[in-house]
C-alpha positions as MATLAB code, in Angstrom:
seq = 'XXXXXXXXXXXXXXXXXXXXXXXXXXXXXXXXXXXXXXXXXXXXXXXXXXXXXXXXXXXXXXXXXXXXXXXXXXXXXXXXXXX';
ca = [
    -165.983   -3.922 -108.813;
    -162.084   -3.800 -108.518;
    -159.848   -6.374 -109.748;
    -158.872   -7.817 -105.720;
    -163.081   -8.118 -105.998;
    -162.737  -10.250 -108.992;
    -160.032  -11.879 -107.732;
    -162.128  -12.902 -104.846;
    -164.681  -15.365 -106.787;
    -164.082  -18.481 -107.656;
    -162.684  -19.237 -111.324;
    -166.283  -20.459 -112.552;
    -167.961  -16.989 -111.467;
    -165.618  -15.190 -112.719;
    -165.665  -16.923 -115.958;
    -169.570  -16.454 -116.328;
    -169.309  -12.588 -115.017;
    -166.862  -12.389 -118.082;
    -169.552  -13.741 -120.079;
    -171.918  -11.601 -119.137;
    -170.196   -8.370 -119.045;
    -166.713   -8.579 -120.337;
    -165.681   -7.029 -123.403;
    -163.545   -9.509 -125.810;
    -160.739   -7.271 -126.877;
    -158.150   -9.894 -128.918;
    -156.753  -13.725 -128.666;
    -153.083  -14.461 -128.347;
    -151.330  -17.894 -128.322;
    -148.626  -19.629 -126.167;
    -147.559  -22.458 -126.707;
    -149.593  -24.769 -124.880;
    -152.381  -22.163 -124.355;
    -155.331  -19.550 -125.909;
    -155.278  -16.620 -123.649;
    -158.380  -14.238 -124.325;
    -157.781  -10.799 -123.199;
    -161.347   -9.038 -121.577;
    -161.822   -5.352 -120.658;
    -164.005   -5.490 -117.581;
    -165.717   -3.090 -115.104;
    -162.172   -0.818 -115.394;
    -159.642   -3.728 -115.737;
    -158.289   -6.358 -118.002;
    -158.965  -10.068 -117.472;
    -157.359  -12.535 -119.113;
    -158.326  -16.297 -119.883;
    -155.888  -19.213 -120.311;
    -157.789  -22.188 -121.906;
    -155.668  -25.301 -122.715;
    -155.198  -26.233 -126.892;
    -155.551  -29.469 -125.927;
    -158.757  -29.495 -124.190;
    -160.017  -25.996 -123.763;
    -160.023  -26.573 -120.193;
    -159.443  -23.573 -118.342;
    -156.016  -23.010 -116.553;
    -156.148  -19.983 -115.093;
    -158.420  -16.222 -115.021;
    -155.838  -13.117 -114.190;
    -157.132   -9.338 -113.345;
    -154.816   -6.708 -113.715;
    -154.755   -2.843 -113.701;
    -151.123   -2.257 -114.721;
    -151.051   -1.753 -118.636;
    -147.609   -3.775 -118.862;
    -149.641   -6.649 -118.354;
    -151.354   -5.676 -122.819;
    -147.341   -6.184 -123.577;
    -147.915   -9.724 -125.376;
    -150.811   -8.156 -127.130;
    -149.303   -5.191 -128.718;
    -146.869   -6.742 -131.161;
    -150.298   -8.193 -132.750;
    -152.261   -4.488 -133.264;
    -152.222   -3.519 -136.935;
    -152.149   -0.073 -136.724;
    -151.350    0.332 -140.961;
    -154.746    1.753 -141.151;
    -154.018    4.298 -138.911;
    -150.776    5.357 -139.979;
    -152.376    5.550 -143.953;
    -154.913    8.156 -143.475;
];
């Protein structure tokens, strides 16, 4: 499946095919928002659920790795660097 596939379904299928088959990779916060980041079928997906409610807001595919850019700041790579 490509991410204009993915794109295609509606919010609540894409949210169970995430389920299903995504792979959770980390959580971030805004400031109204939780926003999951998924590896799935060759992409990323990210999930914006509302603090307040945990209503979802919105699902995003994307292929272009600027889009990990608010994730990277939160990687601890010390145990990397150590060995």
């Amino acid at each position: 499946m490509t991410v204009l596939e993915f794109s295609s379904y509606s919010i609540e299928a894409q949210y169970q095919m995430l389920k299903r088959k995504g792979v959770f990779l980390m959580t971030r916060s805004t400031q109204f928002a939780w926003v999951v980041l998924f590896a799935f079928e060759g992409f990323y997906v990210e999930v914006a659920q509302a603090q307040c409610n945990g209503k979802i807001k919105f699902i995003r595919g994307f292929t272009d790795i600027r889009g990990l850019n608010p994730y990277l700041s939160q990687i601890n790579i010390t145990p990397i660097i150590n060995d």
